[in-house]
N, CA, C and O of each residue as an XYZ file, in Angstrom:
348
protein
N     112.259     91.280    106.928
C     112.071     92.326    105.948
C     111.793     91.670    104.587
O     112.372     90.669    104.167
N     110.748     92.422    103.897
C     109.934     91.794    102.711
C     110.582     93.141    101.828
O     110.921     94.227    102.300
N     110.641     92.650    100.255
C     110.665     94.142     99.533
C     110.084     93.204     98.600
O     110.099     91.973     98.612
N     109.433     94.238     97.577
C     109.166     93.806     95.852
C     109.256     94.873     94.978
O     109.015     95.905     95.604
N     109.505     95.103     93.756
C     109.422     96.516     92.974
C     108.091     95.781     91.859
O     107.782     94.640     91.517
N     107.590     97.156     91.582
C     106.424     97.394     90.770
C     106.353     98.536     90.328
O     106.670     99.593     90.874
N     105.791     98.282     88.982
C     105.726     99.576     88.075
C     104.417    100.361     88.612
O     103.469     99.701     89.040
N     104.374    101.647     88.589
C     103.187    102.472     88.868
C     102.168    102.329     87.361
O     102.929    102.765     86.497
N     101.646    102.174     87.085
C     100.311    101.565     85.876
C      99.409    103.139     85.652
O      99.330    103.863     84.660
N      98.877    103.256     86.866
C      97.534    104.684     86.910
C      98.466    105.782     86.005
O      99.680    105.951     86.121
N      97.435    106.558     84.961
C      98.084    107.294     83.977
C      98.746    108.695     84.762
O      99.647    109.398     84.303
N      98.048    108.880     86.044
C      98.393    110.333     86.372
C      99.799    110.245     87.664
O     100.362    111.251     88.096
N      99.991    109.420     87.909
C     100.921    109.086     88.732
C     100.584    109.436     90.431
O      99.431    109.602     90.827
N     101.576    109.500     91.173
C     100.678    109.476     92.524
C     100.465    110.938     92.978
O     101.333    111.555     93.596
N      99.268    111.460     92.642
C      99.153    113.220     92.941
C      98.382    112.641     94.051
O      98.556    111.490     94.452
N      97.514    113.480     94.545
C      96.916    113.756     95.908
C      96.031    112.275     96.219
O      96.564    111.547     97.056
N      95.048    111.901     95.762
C      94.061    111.027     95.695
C      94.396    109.749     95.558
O      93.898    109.024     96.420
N      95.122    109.180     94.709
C      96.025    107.928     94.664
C      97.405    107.840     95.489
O      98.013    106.783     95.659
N      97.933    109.448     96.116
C      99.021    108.995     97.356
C      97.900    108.721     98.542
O      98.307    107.847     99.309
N      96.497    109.277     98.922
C      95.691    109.195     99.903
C      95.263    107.719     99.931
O      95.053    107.253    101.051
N      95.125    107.034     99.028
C      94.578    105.222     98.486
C      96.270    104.395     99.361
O      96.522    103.552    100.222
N      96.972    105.268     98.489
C      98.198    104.212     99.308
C      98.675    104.137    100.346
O      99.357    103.183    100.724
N      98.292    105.544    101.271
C      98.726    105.722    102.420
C      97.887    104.892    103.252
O      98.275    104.243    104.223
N      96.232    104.985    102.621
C      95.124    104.387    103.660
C      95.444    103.006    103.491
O      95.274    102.286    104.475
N      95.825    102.553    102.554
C      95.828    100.555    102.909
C      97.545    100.532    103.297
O      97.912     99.358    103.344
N      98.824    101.620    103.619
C      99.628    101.607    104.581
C      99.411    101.164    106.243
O      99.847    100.429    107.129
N      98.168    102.432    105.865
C      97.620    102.178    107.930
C      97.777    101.057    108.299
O      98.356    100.834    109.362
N      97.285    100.039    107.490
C      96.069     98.943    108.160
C      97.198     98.315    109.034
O      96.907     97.843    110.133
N      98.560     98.297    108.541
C      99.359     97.192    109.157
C     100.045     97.740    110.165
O     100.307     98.940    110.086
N     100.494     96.949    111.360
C     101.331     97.436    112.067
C     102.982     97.463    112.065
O     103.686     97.853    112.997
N     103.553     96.807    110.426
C     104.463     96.686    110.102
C     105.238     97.793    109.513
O     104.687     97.891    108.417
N     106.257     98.781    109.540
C     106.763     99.597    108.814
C     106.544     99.256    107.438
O     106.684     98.099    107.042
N     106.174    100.301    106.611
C     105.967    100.393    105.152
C     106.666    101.365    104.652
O     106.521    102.498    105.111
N     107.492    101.132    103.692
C     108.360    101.962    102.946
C     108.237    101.955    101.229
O     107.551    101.249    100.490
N     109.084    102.917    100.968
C     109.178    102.272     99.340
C     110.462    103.489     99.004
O     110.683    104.654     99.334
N     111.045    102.558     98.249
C     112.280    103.393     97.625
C     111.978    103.917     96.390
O     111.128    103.322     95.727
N     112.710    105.318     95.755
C     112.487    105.522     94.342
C     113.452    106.536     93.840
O     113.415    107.765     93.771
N     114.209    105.756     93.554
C     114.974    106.763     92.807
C     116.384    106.867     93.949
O     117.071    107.884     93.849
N     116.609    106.277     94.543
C     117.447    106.280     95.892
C     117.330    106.448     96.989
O     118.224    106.279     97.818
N     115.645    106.997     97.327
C     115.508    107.901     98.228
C     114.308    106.883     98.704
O     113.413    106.395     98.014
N     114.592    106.711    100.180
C     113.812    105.923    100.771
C     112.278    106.647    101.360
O     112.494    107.784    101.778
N     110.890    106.253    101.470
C     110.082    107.211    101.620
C     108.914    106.318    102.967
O     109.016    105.106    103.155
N     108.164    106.962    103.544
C     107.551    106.570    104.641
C     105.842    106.242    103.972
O     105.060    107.193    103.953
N     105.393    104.905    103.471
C     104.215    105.014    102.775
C     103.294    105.585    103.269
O     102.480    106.124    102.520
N     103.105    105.657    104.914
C     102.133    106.295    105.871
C     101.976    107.311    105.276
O     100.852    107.582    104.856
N     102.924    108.070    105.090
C     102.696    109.566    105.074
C     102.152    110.152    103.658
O     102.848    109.999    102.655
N     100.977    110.784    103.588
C     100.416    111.223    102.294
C     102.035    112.436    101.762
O     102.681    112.084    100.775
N     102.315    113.287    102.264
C     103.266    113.956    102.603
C     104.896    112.853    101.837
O     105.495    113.383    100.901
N     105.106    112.272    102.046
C     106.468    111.343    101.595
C     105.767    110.933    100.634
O     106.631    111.796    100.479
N     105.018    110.477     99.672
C     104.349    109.808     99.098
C     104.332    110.758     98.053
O     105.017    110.690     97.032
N     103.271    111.928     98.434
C     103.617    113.365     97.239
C     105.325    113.569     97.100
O     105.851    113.425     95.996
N     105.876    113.803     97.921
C     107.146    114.428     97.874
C     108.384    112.975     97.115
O     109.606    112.862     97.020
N     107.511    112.350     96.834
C     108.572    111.244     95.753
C     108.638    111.781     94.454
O     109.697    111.667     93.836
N     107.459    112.475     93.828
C     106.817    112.592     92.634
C     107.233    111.803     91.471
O     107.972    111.897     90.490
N     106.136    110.690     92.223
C     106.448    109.655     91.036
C     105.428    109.229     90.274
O     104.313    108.923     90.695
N     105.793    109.205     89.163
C     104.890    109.268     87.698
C     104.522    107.832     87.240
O     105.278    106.885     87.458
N     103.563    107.728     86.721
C     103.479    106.971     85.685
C     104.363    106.264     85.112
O     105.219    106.871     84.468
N     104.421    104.644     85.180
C     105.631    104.203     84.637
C     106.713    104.214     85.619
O     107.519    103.292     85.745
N     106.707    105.054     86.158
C     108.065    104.763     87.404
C     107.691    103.656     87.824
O     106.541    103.308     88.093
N     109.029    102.829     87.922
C     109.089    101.732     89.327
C     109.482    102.116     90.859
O     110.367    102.955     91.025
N     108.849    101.527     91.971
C     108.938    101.916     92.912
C     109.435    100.325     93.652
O     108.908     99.290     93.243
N     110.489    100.295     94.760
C     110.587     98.922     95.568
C     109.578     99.350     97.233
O     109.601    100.356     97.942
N     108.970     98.347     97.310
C     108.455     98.966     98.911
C     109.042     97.578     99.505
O     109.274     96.466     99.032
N     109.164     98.164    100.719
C     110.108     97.818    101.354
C     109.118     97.345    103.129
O     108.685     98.297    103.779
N     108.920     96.047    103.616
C     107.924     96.054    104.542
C     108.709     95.475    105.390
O     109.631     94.824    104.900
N     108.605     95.523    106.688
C     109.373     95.220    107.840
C     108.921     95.254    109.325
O     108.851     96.272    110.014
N     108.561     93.708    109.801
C     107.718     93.893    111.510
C     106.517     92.298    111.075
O     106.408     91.484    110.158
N     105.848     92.595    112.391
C     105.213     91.309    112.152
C     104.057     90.651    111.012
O     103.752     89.462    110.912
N     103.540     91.768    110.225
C     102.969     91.475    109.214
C     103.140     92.203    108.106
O     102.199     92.796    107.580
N     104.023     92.223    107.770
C     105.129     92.224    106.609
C     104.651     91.754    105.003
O     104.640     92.173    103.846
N     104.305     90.674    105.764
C     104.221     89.520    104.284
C     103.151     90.165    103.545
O     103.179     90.616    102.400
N     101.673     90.118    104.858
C     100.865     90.725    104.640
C     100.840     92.333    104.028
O      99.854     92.647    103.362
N     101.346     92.808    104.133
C     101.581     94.297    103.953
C     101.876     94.617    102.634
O     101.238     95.462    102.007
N     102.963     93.882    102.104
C     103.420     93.694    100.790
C     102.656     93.366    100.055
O     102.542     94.004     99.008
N     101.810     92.215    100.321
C     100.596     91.495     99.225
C      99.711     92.756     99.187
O      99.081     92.933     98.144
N      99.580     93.626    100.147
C      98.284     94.598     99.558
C      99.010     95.772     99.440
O      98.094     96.543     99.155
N     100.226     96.589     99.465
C     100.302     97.224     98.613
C     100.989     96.915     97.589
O     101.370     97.935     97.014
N     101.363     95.863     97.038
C     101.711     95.712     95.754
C      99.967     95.157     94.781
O      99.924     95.177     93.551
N      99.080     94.843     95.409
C      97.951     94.358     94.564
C      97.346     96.089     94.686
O      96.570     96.449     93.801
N      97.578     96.701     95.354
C      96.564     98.009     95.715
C      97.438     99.005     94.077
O      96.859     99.242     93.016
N      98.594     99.299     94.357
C      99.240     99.362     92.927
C      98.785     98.914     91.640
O      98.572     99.608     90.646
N      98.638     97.431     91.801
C      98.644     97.334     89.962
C      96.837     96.615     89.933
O      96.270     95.819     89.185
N      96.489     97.254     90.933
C      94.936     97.751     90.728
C      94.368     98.968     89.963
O      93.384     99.110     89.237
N      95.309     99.760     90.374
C      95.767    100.847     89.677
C      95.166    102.042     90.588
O      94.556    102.926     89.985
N      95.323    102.165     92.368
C      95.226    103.249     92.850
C      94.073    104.104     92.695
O      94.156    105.332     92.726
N      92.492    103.161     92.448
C      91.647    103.628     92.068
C      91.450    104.733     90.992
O      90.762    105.753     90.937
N      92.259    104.170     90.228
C      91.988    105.027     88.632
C      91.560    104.229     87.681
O      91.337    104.674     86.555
């Protein structure tokens, strides 16, 4: 199990279109992808857990990766983040 925290950067925070960016580079791996916020642990797959964090701008988020490409998983959604979620 891999974790890192990162600040969310994109001004609008994760509404529909930037939770859809994070969920799609979730897929790619076959490793569980998570991310905590606020206490509450969330499923990155899911566009659905992702909206239902409602997390803003400036929030920090920890994701949390776990399984055989892990390492991998982490390096792209933490670079897919402070890319800034195609904004």
């Amino acid at each position: 199990m891999v974790k890192a925290k990162i600040k969310l950067k994109n001004p609008t925070g994760l509404h529909l279109r930037p939770a859809g960016i994070l969920c799609n580079e979730a897929v790619k791996f076959d490793c569980s992808v998570q991310f905590q916020f606020r206490g509450t642990v969330s499923n990155a797959k899911s566009v659905l857990s992702v909206l239902g964090a409602c997390i803003k701008s400036g929030d920090e988020i920890e994701f949390i990766c776990d399984g055989k490409d892990e390492e991998e998983a982490l390096s792209a959604m933490l670079k897919i983040v402070d890319d800034g979620l195609g904004e």
